[in-house]
Structure formats: structure tokens, C-alpha cells
N, CA, C and O atoms as a GROMACS GRO file, in nm:
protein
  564
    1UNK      N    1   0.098  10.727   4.081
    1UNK     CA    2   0.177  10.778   3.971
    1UNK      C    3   0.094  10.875   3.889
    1UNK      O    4  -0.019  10.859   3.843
    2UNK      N    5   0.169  10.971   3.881
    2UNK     CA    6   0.095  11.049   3.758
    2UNK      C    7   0.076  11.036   3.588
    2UNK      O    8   0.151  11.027   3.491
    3UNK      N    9  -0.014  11.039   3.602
    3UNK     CA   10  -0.051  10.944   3.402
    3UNK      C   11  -0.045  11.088   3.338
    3UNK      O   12  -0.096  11.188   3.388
    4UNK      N   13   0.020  11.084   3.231
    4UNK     CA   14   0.049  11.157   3.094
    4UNK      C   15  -0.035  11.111   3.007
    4UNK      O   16  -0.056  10.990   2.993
    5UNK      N   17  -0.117  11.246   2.908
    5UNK     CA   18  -0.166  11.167   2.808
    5UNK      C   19  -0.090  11.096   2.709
    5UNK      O   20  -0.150  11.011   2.644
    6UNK      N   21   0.008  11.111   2.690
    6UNK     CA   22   0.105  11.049   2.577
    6UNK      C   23   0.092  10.919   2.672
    6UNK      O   24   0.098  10.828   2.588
    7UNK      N   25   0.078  10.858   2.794
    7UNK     CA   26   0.075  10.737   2.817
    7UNK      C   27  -0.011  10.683   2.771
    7UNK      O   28   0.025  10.581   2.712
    8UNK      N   29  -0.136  10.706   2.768
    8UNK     CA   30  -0.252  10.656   2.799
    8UNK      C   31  -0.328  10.649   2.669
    8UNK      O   32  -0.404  10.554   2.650
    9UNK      N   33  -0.308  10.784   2.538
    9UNK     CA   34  -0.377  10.775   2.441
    9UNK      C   35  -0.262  10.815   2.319
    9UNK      O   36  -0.178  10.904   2.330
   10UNK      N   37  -0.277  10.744   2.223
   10UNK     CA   38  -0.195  10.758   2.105
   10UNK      C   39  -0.332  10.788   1.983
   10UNK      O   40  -0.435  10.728   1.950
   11UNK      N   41  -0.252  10.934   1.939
   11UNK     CA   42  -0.360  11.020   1.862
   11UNK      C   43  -0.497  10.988   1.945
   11UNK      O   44  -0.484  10.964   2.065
   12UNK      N   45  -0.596  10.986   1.899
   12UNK     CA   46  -0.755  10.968   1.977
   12UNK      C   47  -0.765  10.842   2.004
   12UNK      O   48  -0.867  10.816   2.068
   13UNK      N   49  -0.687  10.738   1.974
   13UNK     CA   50  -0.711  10.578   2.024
   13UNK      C   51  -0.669  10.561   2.197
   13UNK      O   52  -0.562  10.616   2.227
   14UNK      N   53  -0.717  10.515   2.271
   14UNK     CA   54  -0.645  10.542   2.417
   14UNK      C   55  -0.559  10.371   2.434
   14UNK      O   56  -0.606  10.259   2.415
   15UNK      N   57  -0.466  10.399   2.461
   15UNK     CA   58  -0.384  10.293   2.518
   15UNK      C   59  -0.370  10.170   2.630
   15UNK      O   60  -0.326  10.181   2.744
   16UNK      N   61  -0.421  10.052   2.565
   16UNK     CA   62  -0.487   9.950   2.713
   16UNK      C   63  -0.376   9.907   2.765
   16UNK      O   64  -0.406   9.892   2.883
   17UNK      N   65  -0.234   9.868   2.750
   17UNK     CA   66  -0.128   9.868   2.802
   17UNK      C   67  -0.130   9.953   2.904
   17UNK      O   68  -0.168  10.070   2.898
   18UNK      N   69  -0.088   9.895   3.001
   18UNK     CA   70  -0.111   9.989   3.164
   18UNK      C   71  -0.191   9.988   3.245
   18UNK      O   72  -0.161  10.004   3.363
   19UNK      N   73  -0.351   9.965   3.188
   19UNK     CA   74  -0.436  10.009   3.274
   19UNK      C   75  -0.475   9.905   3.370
   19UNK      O   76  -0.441   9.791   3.338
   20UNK      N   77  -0.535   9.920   3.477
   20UNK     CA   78  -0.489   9.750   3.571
   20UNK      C   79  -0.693   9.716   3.527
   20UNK      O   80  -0.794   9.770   3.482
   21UNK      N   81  -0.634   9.574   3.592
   21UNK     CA   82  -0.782   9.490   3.570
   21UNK      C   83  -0.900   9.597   3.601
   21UNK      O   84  -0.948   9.639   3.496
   22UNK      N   85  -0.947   9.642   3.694
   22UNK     CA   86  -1.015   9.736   3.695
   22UNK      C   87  -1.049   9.815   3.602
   22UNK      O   88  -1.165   9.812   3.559
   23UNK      N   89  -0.960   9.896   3.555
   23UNK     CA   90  -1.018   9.995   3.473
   23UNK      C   91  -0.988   9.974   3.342
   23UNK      O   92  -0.976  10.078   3.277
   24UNK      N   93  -0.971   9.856   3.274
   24UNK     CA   94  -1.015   9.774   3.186
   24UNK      C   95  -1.181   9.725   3.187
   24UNK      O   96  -1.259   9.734   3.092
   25UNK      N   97  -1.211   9.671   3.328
   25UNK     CA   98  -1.348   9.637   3.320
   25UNK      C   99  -1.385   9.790   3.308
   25UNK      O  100  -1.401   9.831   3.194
   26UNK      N  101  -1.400   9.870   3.403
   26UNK     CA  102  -1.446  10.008   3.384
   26UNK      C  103  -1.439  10.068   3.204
   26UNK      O  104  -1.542  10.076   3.138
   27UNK      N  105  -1.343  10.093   3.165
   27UNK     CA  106  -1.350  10.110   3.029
   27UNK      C  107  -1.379  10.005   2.896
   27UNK      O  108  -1.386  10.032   2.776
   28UNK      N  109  -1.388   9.906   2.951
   28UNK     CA  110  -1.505   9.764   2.876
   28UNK      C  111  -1.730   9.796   2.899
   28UNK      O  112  -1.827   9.767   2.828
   29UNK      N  113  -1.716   9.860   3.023
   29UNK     CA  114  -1.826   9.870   3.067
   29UNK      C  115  -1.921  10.011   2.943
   29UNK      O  116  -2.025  10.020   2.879
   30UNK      N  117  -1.783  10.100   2.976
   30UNK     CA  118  -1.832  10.218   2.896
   30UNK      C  119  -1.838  10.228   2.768
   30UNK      O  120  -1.878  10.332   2.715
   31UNK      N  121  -1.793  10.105   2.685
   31UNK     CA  122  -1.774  10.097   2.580
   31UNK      C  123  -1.833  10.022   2.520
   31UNK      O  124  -1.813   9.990   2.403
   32UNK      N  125  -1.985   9.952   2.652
   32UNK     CA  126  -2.073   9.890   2.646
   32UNK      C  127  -2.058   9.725   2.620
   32UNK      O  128  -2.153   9.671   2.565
   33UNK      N  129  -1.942   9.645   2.656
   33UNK     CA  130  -1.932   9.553   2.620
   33UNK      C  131  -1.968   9.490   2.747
   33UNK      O  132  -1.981   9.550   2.853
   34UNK      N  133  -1.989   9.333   2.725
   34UNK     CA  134  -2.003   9.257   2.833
   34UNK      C  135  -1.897   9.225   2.937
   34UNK      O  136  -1.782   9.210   2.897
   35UNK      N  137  -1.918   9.216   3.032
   35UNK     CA  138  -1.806   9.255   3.170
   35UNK      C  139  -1.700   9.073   3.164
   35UNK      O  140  -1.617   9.042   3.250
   36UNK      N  141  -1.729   8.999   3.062
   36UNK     CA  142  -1.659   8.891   3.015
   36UNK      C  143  -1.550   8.922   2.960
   36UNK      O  144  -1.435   8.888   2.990
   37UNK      N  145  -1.608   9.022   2.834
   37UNK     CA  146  -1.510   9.101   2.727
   37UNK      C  147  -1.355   9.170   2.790
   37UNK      O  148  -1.243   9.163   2.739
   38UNK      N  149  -1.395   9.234   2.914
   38UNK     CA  150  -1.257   9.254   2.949
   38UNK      C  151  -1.159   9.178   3.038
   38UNK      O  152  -1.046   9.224   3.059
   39UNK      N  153  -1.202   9.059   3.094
   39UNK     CA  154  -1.082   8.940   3.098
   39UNK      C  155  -1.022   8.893   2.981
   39UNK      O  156  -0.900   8.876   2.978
   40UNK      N  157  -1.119   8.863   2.852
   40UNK     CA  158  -1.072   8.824   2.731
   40UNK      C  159  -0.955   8.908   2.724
   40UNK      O  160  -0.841   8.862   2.724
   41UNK      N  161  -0.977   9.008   2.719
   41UNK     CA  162  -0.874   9.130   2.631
   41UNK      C  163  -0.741   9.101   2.738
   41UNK      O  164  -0.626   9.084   2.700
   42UNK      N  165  -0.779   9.101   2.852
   42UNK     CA  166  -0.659   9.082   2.966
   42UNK      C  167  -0.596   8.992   2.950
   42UNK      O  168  -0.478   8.998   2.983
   43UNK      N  169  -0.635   8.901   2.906
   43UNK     CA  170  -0.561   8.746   2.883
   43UNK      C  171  -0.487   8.767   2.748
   43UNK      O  172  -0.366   8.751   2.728
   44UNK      N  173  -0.581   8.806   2.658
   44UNK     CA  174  -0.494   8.849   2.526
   44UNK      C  175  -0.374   8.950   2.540
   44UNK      O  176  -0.275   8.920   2.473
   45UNK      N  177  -0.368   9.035   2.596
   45UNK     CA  178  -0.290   9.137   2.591
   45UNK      C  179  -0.196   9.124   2.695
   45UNK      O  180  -0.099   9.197   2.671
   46UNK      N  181  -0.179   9.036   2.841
   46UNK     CA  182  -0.076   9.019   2.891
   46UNK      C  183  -0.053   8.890   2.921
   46UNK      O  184   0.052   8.865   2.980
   47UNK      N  185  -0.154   8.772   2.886
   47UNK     CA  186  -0.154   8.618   2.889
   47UNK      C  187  -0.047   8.582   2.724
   47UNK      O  188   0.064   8.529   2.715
   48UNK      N  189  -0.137   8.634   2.619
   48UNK     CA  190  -0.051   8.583   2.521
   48UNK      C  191   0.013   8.679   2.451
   48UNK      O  192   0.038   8.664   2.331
   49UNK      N  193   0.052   8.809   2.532
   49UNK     CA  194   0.068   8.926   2.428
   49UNK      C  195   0.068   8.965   2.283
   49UNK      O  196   0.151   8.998   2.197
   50UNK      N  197  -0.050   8.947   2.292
   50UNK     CA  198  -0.093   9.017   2.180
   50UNK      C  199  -0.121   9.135   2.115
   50UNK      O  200  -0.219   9.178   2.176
   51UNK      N  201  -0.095   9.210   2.032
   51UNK     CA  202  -0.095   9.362   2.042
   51UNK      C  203  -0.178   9.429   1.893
   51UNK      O  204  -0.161   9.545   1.855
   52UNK      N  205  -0.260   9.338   1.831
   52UNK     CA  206  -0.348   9.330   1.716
   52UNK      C  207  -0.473   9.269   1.723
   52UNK      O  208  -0.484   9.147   1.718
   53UNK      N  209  -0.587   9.361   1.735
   53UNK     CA  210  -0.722   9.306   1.789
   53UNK      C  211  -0.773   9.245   1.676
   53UNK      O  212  -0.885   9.198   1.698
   54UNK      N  213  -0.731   9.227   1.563
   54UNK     CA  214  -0.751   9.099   1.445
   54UNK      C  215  -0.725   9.023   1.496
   54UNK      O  216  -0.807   8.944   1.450
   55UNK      N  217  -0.636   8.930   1.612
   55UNK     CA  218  -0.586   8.831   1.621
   55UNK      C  219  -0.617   8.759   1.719
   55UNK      O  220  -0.569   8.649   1.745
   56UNK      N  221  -0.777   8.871   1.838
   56UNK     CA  222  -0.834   8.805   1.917
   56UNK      C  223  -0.950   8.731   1.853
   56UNK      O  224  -1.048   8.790   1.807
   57UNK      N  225  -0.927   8.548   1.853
   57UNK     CA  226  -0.995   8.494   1.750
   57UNK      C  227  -1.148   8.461   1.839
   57UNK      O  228  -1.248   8.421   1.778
   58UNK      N  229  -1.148   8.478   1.950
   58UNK     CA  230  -1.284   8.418   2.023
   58UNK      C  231  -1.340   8.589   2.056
   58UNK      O  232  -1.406   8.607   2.159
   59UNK      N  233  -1.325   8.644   2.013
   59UNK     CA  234  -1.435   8.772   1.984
   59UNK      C  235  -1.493   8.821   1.843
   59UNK      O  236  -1.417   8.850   1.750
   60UNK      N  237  -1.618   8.827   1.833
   60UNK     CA  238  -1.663   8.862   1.707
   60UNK      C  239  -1.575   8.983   1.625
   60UNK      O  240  -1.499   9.070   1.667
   61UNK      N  241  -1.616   8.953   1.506
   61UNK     CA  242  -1.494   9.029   1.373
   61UNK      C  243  -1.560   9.153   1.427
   61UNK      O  244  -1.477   9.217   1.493
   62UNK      N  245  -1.722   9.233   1.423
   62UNK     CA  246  -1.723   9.348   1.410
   62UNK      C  247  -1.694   9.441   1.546
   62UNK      O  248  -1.672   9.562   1.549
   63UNK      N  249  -1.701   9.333   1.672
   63UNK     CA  250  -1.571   9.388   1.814
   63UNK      C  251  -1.487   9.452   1.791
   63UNK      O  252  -1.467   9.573   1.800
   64UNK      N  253  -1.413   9.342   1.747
   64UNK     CA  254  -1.236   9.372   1.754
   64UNK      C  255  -1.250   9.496   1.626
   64UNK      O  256  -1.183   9.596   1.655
   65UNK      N  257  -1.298   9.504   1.541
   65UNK     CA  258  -1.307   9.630   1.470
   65UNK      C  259  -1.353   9.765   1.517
   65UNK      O  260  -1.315   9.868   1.460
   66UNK      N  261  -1.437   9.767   1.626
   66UNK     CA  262  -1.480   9.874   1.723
   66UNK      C  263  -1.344   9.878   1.799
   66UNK      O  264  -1.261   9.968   1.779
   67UNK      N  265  -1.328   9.796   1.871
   67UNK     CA  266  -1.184   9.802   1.979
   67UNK      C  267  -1.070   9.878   1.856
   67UNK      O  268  -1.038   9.997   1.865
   68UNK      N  269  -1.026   9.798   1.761
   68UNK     CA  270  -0.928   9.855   1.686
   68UNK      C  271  -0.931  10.056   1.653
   68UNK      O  272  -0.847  10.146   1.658
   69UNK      N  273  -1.086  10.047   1.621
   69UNK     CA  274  -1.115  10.254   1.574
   69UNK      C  275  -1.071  10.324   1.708
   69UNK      O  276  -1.003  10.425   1.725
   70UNK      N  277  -1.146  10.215   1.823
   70UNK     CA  278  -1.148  10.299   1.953
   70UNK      C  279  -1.009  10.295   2.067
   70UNK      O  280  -1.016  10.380   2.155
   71UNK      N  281  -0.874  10.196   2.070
   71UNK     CA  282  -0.768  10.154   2.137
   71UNK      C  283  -0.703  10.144   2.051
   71UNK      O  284  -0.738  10.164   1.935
   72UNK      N  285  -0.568  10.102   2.098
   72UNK     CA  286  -0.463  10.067   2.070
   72UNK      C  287  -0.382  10.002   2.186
   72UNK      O  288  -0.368  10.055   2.296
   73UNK      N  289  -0.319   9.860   2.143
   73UNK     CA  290  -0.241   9.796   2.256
   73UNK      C  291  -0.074   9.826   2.196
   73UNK      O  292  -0.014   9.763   2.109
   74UNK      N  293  -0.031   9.939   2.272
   74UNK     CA  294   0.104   9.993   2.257
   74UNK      C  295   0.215   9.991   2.329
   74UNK      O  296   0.240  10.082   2.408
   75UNK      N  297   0.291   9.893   2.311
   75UNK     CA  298   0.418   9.892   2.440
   75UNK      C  299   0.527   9.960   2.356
   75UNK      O  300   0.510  10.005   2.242
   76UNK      N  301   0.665   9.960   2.438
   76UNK     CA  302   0.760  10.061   2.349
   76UNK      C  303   0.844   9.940   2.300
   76UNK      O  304   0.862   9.822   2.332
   77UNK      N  305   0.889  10.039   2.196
   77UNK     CA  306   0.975   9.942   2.065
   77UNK      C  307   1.111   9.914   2.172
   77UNK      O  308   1.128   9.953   2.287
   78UNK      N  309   1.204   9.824   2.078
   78UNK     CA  310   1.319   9.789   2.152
   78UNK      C  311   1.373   9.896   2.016
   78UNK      O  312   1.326   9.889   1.903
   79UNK      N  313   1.491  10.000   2.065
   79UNK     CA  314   1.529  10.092   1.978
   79UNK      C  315   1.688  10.055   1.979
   79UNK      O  316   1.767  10.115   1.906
   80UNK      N  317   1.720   9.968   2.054
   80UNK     CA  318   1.891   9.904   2.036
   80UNK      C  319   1.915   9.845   2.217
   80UNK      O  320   1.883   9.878   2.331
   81UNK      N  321   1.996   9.733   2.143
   81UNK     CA  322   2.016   9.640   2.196
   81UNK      C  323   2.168   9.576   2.244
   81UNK      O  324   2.176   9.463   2.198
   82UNK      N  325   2.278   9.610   2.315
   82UNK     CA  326   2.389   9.589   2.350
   82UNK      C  327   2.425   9.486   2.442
   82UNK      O  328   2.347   9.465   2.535
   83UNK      N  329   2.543   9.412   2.432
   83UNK     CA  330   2.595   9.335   2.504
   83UNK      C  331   2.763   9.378   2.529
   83UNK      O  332   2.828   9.415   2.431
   84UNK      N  333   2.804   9.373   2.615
   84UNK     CA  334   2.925   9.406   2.654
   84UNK      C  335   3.022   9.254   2.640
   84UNK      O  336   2.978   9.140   2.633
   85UNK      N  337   3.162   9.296   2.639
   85UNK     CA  338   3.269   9.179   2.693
   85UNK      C  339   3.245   9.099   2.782
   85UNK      O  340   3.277   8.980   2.779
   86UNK      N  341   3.167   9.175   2.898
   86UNK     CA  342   3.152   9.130   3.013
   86UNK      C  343   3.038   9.039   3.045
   86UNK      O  344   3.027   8.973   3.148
   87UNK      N  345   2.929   9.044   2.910
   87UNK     CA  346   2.816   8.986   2.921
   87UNK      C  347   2.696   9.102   2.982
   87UNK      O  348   2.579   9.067   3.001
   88UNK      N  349   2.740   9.226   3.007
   88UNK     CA  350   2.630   9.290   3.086
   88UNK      C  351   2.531   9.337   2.960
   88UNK      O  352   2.573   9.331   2.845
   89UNK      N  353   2.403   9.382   2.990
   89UNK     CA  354   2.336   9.356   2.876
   89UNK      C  355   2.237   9.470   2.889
   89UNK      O  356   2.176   9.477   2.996
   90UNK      N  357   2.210   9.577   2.779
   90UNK     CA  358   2.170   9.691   2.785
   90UNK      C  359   2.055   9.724   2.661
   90UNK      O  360   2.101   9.733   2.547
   91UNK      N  361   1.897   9.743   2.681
   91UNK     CA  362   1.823   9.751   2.613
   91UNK      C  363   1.765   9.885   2.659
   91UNK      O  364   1.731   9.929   2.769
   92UNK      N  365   1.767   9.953   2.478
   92UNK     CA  366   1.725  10.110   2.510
   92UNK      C  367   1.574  10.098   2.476
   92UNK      O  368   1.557  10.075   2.356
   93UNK      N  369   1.449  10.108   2.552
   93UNK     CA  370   1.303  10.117   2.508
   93UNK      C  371   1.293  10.256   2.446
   93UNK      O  372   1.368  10.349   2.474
   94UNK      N  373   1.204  10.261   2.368
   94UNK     CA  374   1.140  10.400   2.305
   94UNK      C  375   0.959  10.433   2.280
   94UNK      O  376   0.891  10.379   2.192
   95UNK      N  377   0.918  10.515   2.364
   95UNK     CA  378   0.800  10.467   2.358
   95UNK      C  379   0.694  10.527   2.270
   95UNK      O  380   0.766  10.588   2.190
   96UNK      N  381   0.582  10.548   2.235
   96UNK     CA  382   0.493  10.572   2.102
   96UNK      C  383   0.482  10.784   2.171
   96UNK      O  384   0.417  10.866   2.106
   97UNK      N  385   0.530  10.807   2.251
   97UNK     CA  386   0.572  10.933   2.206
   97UNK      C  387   0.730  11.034   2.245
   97UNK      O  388   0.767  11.141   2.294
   98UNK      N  389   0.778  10.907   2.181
   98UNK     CA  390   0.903  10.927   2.127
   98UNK      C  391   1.031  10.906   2.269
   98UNK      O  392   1.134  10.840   2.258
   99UNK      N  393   0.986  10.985   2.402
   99UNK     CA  394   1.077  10.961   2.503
   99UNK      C  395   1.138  10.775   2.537
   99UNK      O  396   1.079  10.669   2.519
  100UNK      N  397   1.251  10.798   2.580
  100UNK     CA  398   1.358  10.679   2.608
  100UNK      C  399   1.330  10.669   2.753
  100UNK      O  400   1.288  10.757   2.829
  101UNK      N  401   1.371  10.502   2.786
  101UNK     CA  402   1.413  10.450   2.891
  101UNK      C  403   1.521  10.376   2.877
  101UNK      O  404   1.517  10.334   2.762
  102UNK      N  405   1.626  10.333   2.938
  102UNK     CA  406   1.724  10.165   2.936
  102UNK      C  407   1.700  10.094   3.069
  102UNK      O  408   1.675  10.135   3.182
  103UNK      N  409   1.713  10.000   3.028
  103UNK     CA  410   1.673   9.844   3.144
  103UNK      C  411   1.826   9.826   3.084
  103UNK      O  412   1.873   9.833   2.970
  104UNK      N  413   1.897   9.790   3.252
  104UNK     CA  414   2.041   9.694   3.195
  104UNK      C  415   2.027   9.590   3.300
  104UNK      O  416   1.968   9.606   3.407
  105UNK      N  417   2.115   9.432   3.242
  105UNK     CA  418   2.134   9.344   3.291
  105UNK      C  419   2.263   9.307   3.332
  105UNK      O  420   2.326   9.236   3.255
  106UNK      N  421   2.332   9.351   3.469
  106UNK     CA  422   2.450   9.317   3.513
  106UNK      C  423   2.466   9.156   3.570
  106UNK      O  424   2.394   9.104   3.654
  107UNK      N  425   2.576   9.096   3.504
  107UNK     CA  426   2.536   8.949   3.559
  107UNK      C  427   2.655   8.896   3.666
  107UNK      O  428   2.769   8.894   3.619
  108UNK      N  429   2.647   8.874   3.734
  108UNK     CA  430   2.712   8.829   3.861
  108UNK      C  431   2.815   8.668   3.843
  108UNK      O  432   2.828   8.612   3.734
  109UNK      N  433   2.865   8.626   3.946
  109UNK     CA  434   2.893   8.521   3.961
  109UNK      C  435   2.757   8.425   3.941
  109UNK      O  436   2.718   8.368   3.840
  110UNK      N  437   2.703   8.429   4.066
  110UNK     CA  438   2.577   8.335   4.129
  110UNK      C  439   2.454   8.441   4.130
  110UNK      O  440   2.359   8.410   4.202
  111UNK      N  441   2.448   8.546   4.067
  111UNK     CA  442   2.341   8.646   4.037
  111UNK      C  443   2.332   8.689   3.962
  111UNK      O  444   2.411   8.650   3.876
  112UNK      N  445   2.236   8.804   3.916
  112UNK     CA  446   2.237   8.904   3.843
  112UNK      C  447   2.201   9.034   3.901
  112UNK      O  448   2.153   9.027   4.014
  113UNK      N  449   2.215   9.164   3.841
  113UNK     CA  450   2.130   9.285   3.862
  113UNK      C  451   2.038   9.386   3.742
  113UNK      O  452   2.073   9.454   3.645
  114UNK      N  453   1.965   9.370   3.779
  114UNK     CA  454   1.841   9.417   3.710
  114UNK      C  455   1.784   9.582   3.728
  114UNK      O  456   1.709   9.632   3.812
  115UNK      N  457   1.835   9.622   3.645
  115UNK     CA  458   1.775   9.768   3.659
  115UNK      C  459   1.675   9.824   3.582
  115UNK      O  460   1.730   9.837   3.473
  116UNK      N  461   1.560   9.867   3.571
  116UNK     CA  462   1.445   9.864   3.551
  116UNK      C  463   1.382  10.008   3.531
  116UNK      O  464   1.290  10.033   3.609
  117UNK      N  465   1.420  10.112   3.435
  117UNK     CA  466   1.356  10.208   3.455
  117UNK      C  467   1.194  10.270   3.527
  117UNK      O  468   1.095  10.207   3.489
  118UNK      N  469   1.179  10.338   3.584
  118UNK     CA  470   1.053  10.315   3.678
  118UNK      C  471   1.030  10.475   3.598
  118UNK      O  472   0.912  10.510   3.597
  119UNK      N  473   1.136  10.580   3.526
  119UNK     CA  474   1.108  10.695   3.473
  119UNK      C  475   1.126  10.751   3.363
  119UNK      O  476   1.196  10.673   3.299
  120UNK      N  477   1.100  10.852   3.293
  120UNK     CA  478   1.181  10.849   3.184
  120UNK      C  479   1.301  10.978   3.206
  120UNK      O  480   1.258  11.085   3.162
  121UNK      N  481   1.399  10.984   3.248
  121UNK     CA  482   1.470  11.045   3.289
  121UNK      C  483   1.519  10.993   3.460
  121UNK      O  484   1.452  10.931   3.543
  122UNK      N  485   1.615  11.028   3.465
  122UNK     CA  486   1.644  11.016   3.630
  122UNK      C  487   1.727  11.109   3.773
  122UNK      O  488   1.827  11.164   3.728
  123UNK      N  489   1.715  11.129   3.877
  123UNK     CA  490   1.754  11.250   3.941
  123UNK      C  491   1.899  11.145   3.992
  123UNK      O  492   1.973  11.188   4.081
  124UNK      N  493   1.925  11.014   3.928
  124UNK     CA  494   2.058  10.977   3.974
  124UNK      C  495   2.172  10.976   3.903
  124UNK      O  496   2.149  11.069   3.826
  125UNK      N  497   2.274  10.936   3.876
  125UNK     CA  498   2.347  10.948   3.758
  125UNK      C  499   2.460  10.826   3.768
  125UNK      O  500   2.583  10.823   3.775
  126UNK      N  501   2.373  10.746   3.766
  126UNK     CA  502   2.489  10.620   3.762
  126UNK      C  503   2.516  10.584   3.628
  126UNK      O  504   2.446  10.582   3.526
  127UNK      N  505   2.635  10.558   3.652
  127UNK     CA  506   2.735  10.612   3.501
  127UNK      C  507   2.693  10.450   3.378
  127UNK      O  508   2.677  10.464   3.257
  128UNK      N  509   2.685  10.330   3.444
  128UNK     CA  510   2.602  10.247   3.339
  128UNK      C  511   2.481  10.233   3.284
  128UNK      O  512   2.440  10.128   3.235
  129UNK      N  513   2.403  10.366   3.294
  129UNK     CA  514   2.287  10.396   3.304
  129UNK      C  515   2.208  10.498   3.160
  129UNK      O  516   2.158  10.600   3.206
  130UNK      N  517   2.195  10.489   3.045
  130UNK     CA  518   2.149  10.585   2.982
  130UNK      C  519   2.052  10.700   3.036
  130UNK      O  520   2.070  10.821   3.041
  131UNK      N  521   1.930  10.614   3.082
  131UNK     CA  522   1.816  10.702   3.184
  131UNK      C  523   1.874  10.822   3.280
  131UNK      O  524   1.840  10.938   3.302
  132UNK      N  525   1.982  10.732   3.328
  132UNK     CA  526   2.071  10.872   3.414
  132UNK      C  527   2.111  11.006   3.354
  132UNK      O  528   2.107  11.119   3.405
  133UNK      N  529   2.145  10.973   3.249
  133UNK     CA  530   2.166  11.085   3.125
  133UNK      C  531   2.077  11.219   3.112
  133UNK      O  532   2.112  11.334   3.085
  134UNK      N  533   1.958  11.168   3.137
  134UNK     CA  534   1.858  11.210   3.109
  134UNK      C  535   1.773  11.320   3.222
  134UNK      O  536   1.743  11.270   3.330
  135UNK      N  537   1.740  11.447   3.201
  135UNK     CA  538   1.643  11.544   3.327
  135UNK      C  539   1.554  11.446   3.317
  135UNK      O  540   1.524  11.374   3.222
  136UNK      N  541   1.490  11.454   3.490
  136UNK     CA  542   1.351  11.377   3.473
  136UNK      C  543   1.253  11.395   3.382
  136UNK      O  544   1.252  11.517   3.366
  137UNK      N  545   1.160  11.343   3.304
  137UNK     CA  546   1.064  11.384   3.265
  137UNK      C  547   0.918  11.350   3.316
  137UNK      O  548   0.825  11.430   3.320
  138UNK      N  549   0.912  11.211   3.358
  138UNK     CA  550   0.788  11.174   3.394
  138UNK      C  551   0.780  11.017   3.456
  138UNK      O  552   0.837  10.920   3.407
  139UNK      N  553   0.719  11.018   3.541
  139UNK     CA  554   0.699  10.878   3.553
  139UNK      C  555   0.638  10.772   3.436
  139UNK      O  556   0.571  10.811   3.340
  140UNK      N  557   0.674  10.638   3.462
  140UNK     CA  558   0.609  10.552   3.360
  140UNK      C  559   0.487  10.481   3.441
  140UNK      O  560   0.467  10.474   3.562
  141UNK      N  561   0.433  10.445   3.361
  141UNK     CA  562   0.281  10.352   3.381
  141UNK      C  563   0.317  10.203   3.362
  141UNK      O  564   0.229  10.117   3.372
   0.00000   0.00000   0.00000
């Protein structure tokens, strides 16, 4: 996938949401911390999602104050939230530079269907679809 800086860094803080175990340790390494430090953060940030480095309590105060000047843990806001007659269920994401996605939940008898933006824009146009709405713009992370 191709990474956008609007994915990856909000203003000069860079964005740890996304980046896989790897290059968490890789960018834990360069940032001189101990190669422990970035499971911690992994566990914090997709074990108990957490998204405020005040609130990682088993790392020292003046850490998480380096992490805080230097990252940011940024997922996208929920910007509205719909339910139909039918029960089908439609959440519009918005992310920290500004472009939309929708995830909808069609629910079945004995199933459901799950649609999952993978872009922000889409080259299909299925009509329960906001994303469809939309020219491609970019892949997501």
C-alpha cells in the first residue's frame, strides 16, 4: 500500500496507529528506547486502546512525555452514526486529515455483511455505500 503523509504524521508528530510490530520496534530503536518499550506501546495502543501516552502507567513520566512531543496515537473520529428500519447500520469515519470513509453493517437472517472501507474514495458505486460517492483518493493504512 502506498502511505500518505497525512497517514503517518499529524503536523510534525508521526502517527503509531498503523505501523506493524516491526516498525514500531524500528522506530522505538531510533528513538533510542529499549526494544521492551515497543511491545509496551503495542499492547497499549491495540491491547487496551489507548490513545494518551499519560495513561501508559508502567513507563516512566519523562518517556511518555518524549513519546507525547515526538507521536501521536490517532485513529479517525466516528463523524455520524445511522441505523435504518431495517436494522442495517452505517458509520461515517473521518480521519485527522479531514478525508471520509463508511463501514456499513447489513444484517441478514442467520448473517451479516460487513463492508469495510479499504479506501478513501472508491472506483465502485454501490448505491448503500457513501465511499462509493466518492473519486478515489488513496488507500488506507
Amino acid at each position: 500500500m502506498c502511505r500518505m503523509p497525512s497517514d503517518l504524521y499529524l503536523g510534525t508528530r508521526r502517527n503509531l496507529v498503523g505501523v506493524s510490530r516491526e516498525e514500531l520496534a524500528e522506530e522505538m530503536a531510533g528513538f533510542g528506547a529499549e526494544p521492551f518499550r515497543a511491545r509496551q506501546l503495542w499492547h497499549w495502543i491495540y491491547h487496551r486502546g489507548v490513545t494518551d501516552f499519560a495513561a501508559m502507567t508502567n513507563l516512566a513520566k519523562g518517556f511518555r512525555e518524549r513519546l507525547a512531543a515526538a507521536y501521536v496515537i490517532g485513529r479517525p473520529a466516528m463523524s455520524r452514526a445511522l441505523v435504518s428500519g431495517d436494522g442495517t447500520r452505517k458509520w461515517l469515519l473521518r480521519f485527522p486529515d479531514g478525508q471520509e470513509v463508511e463501514t456499513v453493517h447489513i444484517p441478514e437472517e442467520d448473517r451479516g455483511t460487513l463492508c469495510v472501507s479499504s479506501q478513501v474514495g472508491c472506483t465502485l458505486t454501490c448505491k448503500f455505500c457513501h465511499t462509493g460517492t466518492q473519486r478515489l483518493v488513496r488507500n488506507l493504512e
